[in-house]
FILO-500438 format. One record per residue: residue in one letter; x, y, z of N, C-alpha, C, O, CB in turn. Coordinates in steps of 0.1 Angstrom, whole numbers, plus 2048, in hexadecimal, padded with zeros to 3 digits. Glycine has a CB too. Layout:
aXYZXYZXYZXYZXYZ...
***
This chain:
x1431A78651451B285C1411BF86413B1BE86E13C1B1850x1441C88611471D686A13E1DE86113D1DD8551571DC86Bx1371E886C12F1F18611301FB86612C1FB8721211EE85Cx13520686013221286512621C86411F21E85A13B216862x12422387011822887311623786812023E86511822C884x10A23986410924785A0FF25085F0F524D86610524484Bx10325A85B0F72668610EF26785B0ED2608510F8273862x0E62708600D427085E0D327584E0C92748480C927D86Ax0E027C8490E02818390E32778320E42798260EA28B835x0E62698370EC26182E0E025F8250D52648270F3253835x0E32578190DC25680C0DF24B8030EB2497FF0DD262805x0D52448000DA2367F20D923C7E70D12457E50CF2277EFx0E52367DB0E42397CE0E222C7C80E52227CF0EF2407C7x0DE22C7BC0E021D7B50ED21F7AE0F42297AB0D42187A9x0EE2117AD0FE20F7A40F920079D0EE1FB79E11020D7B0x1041FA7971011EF78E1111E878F11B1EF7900FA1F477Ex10F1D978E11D1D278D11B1CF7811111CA77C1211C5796x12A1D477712E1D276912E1C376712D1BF75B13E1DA766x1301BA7701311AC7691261A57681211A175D1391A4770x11F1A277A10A19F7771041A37740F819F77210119F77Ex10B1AF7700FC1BE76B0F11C17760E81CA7750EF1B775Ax0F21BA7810E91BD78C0E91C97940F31CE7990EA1B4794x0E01CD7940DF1DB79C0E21D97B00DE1D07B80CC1E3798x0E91E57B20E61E57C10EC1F27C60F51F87BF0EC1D87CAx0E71F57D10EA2057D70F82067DD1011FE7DC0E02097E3x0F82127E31042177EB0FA2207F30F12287F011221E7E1x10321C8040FF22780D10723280D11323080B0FE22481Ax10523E80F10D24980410B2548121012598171022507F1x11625681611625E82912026C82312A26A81D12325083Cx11B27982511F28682212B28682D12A283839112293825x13728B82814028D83314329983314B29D83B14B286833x13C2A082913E2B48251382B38201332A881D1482BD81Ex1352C08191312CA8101312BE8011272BA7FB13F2D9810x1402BC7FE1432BC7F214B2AC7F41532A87EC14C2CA7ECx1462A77FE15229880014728E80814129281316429C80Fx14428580413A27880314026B8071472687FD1352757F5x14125E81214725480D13B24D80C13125181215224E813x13E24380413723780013922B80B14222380A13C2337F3x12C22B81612E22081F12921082412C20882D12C227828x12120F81811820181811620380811420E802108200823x1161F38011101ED7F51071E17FB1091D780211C1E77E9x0FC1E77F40F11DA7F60EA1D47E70E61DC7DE0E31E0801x0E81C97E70DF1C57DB0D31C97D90CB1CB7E20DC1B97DCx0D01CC7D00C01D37CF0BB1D17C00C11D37B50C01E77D3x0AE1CE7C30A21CA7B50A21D87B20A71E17B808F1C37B9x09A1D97A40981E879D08D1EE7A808D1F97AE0901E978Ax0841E07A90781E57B207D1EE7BF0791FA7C10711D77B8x0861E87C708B1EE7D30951F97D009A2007D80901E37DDx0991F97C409F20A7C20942147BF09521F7C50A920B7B3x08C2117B808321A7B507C21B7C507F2267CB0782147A8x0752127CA0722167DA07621B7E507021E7EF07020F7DEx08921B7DF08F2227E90932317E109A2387E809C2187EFx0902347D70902417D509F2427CE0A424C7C908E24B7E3x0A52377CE0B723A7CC0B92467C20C024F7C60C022C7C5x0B52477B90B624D7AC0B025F7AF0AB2687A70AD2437A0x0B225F7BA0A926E7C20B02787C80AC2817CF09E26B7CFx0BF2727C40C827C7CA0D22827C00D427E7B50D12767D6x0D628C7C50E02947B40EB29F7BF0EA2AA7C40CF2A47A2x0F72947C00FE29D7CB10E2A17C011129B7B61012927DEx1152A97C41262AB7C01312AD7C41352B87C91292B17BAx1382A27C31422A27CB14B2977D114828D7CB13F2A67D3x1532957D915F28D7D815A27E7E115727E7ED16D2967DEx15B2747D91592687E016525E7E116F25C7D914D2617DAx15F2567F316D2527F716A2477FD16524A80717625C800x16923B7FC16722F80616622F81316E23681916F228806x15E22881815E22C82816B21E82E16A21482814922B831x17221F83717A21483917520483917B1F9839181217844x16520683A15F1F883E1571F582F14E1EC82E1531F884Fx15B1FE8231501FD81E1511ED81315A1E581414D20C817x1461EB8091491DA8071481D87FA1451CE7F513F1CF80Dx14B1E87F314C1E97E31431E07DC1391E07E31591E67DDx1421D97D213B1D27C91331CA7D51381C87E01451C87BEx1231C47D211E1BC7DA11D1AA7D311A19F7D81101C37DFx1221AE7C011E1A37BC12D1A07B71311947B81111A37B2x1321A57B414619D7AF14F1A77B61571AC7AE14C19D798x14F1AB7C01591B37C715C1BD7C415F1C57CD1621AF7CAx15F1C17B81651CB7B31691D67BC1641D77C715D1D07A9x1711DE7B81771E57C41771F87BF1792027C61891DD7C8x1761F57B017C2027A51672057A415E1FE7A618A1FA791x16821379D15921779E15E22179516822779714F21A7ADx15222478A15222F77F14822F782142227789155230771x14324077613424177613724476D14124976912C24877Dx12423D76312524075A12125075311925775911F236757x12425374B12725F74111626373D11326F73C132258731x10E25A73C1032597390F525C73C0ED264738104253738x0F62527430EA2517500EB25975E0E325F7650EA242756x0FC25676010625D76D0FE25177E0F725478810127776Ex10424977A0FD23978310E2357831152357790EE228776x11523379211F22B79411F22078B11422078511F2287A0x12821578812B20678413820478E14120C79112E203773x1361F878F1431F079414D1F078614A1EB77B13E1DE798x1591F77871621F477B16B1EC77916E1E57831681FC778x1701E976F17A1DB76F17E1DC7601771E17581711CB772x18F1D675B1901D97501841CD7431851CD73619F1D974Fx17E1C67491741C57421621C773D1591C17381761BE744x1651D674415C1DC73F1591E47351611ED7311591DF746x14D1E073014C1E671E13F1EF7201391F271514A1D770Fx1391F372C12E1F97271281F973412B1F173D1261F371Bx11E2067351162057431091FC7451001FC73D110213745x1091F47500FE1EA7500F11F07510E81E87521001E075Ax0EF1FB7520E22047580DE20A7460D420873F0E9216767x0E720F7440E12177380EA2137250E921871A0E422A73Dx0F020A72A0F720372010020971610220370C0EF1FE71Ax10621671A10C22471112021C71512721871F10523E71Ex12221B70813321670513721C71013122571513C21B6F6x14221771314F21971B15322771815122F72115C20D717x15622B70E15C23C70E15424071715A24672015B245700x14523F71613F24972313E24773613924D74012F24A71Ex14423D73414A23C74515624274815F24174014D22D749x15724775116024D75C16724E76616425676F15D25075Ex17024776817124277517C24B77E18624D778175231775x17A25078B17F25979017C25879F17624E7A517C26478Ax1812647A517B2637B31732737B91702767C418A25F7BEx17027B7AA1682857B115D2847A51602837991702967B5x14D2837AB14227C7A013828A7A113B2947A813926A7A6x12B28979A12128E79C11828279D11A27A79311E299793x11027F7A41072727A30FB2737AC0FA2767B810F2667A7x0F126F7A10E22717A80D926979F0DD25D79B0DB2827A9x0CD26F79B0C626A7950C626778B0D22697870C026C796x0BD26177D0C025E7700BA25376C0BC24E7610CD25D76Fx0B024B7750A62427740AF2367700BB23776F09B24676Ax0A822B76D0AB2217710B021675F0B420B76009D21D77A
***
């Protein structure tokens, strides 16, 4: 597997998979101002989100996959909203009915490709 390298600004957010409900991050590399890709998903306990601060960033602007990146770490998923709510990525899929982080219906997810996303606890 291929991984691409990130700069010293890079940064983890948490996110959550809509189907395990399990939490895990994204390595999150500034490519501008206003343009972000998303370059690593890793699995992660609440414990090790909270330890890694994920929920400590609040950035805006346009996110884009990095070519190596490995989307979902627990059912692949490939599609990503955020929720309306909390404002925490999910893995999306047409069987999702709700955010696994903060449990707020489907109307308040979003799914797009320009986000605001940071903190919002756990």
């Amino acid at each position: 597997m291929n991984f691409t390298p990130v700069s010293k600004e890079a940064f983890a957010i948490l996110s959550a998979c809509s189907r395990s409900r399990q939490l895990f991050g994204i390595s999150v590399d500034p490519v501008s101002k206003n343009q972000f890709k998303f370059v690593w998903s890793f699995k992660l306990t609440q414990d090790q989100a909270i330890r890694e601060g994920t929920d400590q960033r609040s950035v805006r602007g346009q996110v884009v996959p990095d070519e190596n990146f490995n989307f979902c770490p627990y059912c692949g998923g490939q599609t990503f909203a955020q929720c309306g709510k909390c404002g925490h990525f999910i893995c999306y899929n047409e069987e999702t009915t709700e955010c696994p982080i903060c449990h707020v219906r489907i109307g308040g997810i979003t799914e797009a490709s320009d986000f605001s996303f940071g903190g919002g606890g756990y």
